[in-house]
DRENPA-3360 file (N, C-alpha, C; in nm, 2 decimals, always signed):
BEGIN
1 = XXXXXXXX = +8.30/-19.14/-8.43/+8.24/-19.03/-8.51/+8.26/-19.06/-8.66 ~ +8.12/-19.05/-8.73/+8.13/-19.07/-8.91/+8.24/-18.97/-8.99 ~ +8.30/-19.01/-9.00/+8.39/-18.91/-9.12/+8.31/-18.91/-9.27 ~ +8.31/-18.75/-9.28/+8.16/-18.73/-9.38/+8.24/-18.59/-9.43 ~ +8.27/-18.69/-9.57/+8.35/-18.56/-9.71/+8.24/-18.50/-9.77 ~ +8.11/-18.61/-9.81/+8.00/-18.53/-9.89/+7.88/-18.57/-9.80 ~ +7.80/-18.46/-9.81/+7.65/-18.51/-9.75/+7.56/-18.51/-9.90 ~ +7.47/-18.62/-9.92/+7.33/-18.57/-9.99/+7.23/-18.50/-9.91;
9 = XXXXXXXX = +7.16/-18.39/-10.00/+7.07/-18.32/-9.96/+6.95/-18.37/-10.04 ~ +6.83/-18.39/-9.98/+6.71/-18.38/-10.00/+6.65/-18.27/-9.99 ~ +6.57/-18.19/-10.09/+6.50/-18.09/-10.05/+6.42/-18.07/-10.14 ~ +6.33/-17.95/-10.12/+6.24/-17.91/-10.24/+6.30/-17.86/-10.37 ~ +6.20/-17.85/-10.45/+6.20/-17.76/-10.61/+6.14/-17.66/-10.61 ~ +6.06/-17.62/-10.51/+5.99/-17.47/-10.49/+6.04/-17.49/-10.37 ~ +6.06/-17.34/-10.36/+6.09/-17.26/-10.23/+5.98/-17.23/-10.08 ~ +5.87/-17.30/-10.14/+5.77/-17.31/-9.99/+5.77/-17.21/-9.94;
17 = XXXXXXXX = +5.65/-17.18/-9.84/+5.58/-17.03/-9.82/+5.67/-16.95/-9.68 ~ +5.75/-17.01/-9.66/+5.84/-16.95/-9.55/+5.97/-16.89/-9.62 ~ +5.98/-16.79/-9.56/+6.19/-16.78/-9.60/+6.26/-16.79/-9.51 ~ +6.20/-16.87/-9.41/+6.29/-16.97/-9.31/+6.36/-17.10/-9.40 ~ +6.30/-17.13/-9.46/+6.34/-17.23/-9.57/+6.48/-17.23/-9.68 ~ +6.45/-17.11/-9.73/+6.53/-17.07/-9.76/+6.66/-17.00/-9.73 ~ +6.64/-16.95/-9.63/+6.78/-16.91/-9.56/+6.83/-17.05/-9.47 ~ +6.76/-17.14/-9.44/+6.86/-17.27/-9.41/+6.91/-17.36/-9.49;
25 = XXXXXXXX = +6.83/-17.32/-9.62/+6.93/-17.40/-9.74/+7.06/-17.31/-9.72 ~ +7.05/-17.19/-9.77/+7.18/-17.12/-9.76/+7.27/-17.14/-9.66 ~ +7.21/-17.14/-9.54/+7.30/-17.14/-9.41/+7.37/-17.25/-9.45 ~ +7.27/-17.39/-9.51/+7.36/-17.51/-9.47/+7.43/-17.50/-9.57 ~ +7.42/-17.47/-9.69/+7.53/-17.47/-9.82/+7.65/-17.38/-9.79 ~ +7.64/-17.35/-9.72/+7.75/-17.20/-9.69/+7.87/-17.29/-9.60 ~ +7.77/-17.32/-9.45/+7.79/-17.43/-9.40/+7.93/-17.53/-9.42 ~ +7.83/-17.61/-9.55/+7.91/-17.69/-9.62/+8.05/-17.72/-9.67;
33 = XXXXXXXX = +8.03/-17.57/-9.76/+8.15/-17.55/-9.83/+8.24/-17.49/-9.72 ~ +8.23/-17.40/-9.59/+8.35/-17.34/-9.50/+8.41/-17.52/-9.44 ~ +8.32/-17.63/-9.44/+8.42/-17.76/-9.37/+8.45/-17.83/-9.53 ~ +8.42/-17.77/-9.61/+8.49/-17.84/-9.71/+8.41/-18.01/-9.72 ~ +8.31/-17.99/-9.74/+8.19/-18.09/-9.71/+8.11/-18.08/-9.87 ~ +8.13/-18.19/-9.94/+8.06/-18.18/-10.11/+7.94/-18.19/-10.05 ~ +7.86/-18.08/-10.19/+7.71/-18.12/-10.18/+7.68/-18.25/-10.27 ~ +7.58/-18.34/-10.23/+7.54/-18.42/-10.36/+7.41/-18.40/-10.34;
41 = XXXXXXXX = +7.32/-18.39/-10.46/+7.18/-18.35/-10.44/+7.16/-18.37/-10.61 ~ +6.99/-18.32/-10.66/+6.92/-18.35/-10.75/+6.95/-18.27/-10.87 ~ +7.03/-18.20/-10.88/+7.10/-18.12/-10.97/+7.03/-18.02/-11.03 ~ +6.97/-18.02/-10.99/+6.81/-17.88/-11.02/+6.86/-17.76/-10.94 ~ +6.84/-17.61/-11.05/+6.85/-17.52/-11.02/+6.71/-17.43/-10.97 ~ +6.62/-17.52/-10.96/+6.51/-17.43/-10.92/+6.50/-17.45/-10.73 ~ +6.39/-17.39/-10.67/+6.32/-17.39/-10.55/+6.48/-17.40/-10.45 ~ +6.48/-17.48/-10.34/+6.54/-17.52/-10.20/+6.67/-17.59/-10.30;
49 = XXXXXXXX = +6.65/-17.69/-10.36/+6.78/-17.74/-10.45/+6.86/-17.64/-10.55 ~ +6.81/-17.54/-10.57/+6.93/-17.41/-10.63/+7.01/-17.32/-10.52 ~ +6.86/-17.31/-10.42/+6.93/-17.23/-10.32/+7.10/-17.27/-10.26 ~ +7.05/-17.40/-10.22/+7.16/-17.48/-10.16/+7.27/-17.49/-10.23 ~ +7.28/-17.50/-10.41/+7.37/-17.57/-10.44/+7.45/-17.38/-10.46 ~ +7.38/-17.30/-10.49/+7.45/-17.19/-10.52/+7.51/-17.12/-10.38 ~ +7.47/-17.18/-10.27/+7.49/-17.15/-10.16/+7.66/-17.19/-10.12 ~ +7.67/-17.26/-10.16/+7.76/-17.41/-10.17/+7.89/-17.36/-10.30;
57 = XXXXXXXX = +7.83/-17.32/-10.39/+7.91/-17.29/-10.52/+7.98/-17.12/-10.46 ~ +7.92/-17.03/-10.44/+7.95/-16.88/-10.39/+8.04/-16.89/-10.27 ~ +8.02/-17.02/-10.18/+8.15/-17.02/-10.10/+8.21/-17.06/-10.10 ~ +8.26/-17.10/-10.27/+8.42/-17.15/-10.29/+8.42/-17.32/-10.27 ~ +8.28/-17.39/-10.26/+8.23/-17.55/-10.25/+8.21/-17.59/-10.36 ~ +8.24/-17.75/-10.35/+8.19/-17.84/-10.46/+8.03/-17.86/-10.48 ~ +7.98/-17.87/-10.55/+7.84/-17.93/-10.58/+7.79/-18.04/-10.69 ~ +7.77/-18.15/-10.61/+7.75/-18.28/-10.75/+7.63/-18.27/-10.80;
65 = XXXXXXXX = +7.56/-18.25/-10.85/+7.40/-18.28/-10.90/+7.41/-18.45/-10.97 ~ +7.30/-18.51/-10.97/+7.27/-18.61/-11.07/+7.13/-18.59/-11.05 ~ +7.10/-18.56/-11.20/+6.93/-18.54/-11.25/+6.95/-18.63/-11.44 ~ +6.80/-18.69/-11.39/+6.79/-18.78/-11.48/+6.75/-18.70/-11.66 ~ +6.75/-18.77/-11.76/+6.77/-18.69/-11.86/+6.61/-18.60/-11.88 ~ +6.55/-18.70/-11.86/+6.41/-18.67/-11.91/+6.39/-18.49/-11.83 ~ +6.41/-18.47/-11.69/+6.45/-18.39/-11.59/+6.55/-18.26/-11.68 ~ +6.65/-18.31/-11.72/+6.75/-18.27/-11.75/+6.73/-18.15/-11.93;
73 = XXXXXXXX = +6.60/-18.26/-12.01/+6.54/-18.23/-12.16/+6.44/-18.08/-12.10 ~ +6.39/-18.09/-11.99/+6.29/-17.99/-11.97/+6.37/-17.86/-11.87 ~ +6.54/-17.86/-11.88/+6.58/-17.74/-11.82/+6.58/-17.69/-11.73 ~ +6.58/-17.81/-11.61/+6.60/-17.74/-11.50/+6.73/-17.79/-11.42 ~ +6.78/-17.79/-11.44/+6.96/-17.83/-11.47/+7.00/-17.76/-11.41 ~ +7.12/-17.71/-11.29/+7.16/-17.63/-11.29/+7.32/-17.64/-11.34 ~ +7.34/-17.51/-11.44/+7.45/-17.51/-11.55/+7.60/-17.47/-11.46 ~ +7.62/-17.45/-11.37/+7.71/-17.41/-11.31/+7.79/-17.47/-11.21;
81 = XXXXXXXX = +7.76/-17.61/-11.20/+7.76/-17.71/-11.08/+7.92/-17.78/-11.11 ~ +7.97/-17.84/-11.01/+8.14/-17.88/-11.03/+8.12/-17.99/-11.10 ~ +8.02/-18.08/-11.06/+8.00/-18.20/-11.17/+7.83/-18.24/-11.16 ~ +7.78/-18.19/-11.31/+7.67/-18.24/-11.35/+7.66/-18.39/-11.41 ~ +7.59/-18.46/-11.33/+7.58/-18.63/-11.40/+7.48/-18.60/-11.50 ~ +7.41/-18.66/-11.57/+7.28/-18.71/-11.63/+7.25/-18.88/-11.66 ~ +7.20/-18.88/-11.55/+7.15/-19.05/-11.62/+7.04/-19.06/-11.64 ~ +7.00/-19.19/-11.68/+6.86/-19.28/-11.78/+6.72/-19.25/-11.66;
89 = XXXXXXXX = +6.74/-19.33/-11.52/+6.60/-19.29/-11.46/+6.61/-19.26/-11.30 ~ +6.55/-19.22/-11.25/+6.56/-19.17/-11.13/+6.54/-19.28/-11.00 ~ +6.55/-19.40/-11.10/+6.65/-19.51/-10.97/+6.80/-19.51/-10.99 ~ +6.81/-19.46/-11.10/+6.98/-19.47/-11.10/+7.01/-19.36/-11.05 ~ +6.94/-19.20/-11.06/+7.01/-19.10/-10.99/+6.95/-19.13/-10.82 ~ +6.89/-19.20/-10.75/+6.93/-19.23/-10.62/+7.00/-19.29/-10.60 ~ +7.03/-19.43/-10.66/+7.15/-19.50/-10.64/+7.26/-19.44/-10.65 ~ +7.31/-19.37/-10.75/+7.40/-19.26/-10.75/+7.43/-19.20/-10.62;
97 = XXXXXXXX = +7.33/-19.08/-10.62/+7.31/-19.01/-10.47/+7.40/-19.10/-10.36 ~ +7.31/-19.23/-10.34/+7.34/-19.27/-10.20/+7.50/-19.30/-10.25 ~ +7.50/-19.37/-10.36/+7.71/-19.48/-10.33/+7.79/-19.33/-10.32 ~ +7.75/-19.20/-10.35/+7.89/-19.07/-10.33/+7.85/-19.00/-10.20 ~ +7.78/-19.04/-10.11/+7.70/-19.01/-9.99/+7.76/-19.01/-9.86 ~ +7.80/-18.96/-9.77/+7.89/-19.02/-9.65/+7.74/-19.02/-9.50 ~ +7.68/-18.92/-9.57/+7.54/-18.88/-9.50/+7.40/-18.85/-9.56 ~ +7.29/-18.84/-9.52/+7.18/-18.81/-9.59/+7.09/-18.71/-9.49;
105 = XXXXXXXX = +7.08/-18.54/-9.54/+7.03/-18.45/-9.45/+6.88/-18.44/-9.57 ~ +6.78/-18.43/-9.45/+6.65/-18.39/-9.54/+6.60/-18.24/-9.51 ~ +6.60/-18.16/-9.58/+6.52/-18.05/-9.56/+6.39/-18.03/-9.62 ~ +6.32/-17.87/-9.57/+6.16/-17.94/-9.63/+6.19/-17.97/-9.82 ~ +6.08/-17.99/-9.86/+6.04/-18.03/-9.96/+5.88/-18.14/-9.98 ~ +5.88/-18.17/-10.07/+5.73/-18.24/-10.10/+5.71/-18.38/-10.13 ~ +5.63/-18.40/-10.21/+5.67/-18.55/-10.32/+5.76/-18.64/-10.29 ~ +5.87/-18.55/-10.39/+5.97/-18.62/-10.44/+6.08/-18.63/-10.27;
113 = XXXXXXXX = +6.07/-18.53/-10.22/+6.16/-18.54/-10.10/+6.09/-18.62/-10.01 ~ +6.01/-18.64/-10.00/+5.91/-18.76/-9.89/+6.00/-18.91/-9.94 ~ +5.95/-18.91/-10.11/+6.00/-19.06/-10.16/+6.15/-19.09/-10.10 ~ +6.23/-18.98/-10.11/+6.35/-19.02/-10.09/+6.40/-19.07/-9.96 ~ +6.32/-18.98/-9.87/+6.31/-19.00/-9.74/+6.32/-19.11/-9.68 ~ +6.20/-19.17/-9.73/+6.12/-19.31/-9.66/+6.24/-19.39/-9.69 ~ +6.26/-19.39/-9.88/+6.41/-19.48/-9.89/+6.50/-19.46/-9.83 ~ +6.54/-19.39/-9.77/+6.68/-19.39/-9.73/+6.68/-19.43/-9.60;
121 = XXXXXXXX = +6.56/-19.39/-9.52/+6.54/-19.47/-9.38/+6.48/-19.64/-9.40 ~ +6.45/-19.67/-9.49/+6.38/-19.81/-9.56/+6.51/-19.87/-9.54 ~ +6.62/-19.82/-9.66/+6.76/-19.87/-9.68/+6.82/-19.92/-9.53 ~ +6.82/-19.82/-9.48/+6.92/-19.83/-9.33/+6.83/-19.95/-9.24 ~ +6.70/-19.94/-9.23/+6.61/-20.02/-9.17/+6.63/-20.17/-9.23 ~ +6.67/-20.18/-9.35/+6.71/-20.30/-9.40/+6.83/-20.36/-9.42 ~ +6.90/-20.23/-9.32/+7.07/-20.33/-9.33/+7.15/-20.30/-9.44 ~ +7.10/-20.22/-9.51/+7.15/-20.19/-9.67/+7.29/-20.05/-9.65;
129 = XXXXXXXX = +7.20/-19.96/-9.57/+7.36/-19.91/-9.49/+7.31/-19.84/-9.35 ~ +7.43/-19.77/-9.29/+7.41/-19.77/-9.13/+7.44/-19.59/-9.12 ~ +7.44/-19.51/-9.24/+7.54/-19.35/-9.25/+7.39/-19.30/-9.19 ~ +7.44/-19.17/-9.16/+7.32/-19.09/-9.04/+7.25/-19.01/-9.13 ~ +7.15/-19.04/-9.08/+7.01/-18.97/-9.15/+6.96/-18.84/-9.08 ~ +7.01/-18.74/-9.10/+6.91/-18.63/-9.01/+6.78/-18.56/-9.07 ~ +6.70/-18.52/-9.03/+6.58/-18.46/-9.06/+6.60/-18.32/-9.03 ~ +6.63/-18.23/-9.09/+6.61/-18.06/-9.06/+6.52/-17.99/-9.02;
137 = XXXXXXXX = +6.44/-18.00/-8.88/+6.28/-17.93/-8.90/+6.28/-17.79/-8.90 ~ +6.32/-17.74/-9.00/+6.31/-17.60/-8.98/+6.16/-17.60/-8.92 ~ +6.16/-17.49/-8.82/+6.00/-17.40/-8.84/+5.90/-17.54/-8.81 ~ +5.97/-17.65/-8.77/+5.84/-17.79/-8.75/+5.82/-17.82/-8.86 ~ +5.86/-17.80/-9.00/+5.79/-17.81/-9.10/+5.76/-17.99/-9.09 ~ +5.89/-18.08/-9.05/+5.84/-18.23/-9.08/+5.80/-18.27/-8.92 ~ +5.73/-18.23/-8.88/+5.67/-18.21/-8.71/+5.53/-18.33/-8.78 ~ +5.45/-18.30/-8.89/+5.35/-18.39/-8.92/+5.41/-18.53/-8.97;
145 = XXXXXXXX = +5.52/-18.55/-9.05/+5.58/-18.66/-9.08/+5.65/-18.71/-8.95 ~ +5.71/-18.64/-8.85/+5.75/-18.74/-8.72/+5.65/-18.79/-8.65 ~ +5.48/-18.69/-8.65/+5.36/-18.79/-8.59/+5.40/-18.88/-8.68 ~ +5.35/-18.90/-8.78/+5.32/-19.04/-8.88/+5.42/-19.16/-8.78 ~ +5.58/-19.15/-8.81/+5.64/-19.18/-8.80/+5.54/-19.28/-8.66 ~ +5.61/-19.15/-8.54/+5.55/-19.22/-8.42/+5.38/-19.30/-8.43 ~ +5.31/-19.29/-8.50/+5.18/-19.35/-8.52/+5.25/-19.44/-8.58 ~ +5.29/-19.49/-8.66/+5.33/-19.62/-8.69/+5.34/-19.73/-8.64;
153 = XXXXXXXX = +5.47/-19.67/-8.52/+5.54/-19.71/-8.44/+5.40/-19.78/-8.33 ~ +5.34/-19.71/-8.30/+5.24/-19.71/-8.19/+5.14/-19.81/-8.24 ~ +5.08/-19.80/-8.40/+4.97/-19.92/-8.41/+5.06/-20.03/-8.43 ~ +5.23/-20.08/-8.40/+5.27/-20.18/-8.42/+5.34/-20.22/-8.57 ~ +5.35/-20.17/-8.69/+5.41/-20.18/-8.81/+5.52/-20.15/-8.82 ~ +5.60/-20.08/-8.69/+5.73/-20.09/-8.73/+5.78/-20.08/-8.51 ~ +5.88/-20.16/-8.51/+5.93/-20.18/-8.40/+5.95/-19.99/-8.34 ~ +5.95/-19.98/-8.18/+6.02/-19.89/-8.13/+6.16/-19.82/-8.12;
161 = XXXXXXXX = +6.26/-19.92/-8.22/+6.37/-19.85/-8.20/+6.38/-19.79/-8.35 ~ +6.29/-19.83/-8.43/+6.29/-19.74/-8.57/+6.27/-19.64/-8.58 ~ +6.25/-19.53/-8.44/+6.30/-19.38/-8.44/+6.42/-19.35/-8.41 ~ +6.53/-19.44/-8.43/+6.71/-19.41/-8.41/+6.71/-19.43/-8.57 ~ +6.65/-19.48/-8.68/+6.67/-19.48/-8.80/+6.73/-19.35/-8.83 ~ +6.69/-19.23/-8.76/+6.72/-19.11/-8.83/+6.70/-19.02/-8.71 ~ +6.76/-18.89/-8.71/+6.79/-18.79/-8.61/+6.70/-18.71/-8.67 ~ +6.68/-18.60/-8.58/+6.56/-18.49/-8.59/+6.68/-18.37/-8.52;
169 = XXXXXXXX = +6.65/-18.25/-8.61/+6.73/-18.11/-8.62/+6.66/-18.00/-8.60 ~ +6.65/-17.92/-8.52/+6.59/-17.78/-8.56/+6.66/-17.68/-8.64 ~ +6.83/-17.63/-8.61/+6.89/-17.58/-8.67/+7.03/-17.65/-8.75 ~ +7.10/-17.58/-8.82/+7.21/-17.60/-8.87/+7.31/-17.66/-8.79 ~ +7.33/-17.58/-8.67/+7.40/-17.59/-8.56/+7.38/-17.73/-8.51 ~ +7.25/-17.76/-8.45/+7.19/-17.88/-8.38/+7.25/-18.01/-8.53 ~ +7.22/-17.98/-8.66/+7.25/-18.08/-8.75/+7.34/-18.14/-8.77 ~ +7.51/-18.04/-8.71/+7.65/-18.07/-8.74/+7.68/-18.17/-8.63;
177 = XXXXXXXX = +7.61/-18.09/-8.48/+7.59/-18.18/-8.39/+7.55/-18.31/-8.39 ~ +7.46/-18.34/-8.47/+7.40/-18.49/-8.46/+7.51/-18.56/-8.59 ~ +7.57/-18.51/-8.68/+7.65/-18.53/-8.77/+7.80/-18.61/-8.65 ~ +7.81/-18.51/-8.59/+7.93/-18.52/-8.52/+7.92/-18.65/-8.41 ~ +7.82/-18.64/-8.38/+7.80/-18.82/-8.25/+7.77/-18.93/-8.38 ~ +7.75/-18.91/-8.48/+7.69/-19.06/-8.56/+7.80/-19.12/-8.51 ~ +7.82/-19.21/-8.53/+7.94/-19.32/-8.49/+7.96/-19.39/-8.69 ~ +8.11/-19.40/-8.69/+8.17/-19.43/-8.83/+8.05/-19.54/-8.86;
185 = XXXXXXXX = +8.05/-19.60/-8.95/+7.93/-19.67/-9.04/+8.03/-19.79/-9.06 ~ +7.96/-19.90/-9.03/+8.00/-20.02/-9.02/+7.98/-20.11/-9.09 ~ +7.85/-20.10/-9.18/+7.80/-20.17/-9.27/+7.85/-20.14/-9.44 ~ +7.92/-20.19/-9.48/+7.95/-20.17/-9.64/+7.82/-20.16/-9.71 ~ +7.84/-20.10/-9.82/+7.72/-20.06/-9.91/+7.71/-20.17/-10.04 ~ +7.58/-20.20/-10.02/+7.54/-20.33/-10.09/+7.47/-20.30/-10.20 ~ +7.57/-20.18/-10.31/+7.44/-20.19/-10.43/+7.42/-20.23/-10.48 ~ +7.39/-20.41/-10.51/+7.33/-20.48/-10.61/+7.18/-20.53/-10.56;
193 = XX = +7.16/-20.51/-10.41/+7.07/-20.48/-10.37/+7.00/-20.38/-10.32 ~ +6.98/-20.28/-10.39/+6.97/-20.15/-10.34/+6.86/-20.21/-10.46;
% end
């Protein structure tokens, strides 16, 4: 079993058209902080990433943010976090992310949470590290990204066992659970090649 002090969260900046969404950020930030489990995430107080980190902060939890300056000039910061980073560009605040990371949970989000996504299953797919990747589907939201996924797999661009890269969740409950079988991570973290 992975022994897992902090998770990174991936998630949105807007709160998306459900408030299924939103009550599982909270659930899981709530979550979080009752196992004494750090948040690390984008440091943004707006959308799915405020919900979580205030979710997290109101029950007595840590919350790391790292958001890059430029990010950081246009105020969407959130001011109340146990430790706000600021660095130069948003390869260094993933790199960040992942080396304080013991796990990587995705919930919905857009863009930016897709990018992060693919990297961090890229990473693991490349031996770079082996920590558990879960996917949150609230509500099916990433139901069209696991077709992709499987279509991939199927026209031949990526082998059949690159759906173990990452676990698939419906609830909070189901997440802790997939958290709880990863097996400890074996591979040391290689960031000079990251």
């Amino acid at each position: 079993m992975a022994t897992i002090s902090s998770i990174c969260i991936y998630c949105g900046s807007r709160y998306g058209d459900l408030p299924a969404y939103r009550n599982v950020a909270r659930e899981l930030g709530q979550r979080m902080a009752a196992l004494n489990i750090r948040l690390v995430y984008g440091g943004g107080h707006v959308g799915l990433m405020g919900t979580i980190a205030d979710a997290v902060l109101d029950s007595g939890g840590e919350a790391v943010g790292i958001i890059p300056e430029h990010l950081f000039q246009e105020e969407v910061a959130h001011s109340g976090l146990t430790n706000l980073r600021v660095v130069d560009t948003m390869h260094t605040r993933k790199h960040l992310m992942f080396e304080l990371s013991d796990a990587f949970v995705i919930l919905p989000g857009g863009i930016g949470t897709l990018d992060e996504t693919f990297e961090i299953i890229s990473w693991r797919q490349l031996g770079l590290h082996d920590r558990p990747v879960v996917v949150l589907n609230t509500d099916e939201y990433w139901q069209p990204f696991m077709t992709l996924f499987d279509h991939i797999i199927a026209s031949e661009f990526a082998a059949p066992t690159s759906r173990q890269l990452f676990a698939v969740a419906d609830t909070v409950d189901a997440l802790f659970h997939e958290l709880a079988r990863a097996p400890e991570p074996r591979i040391r973290a290689k960031p000079d090649l990251l």
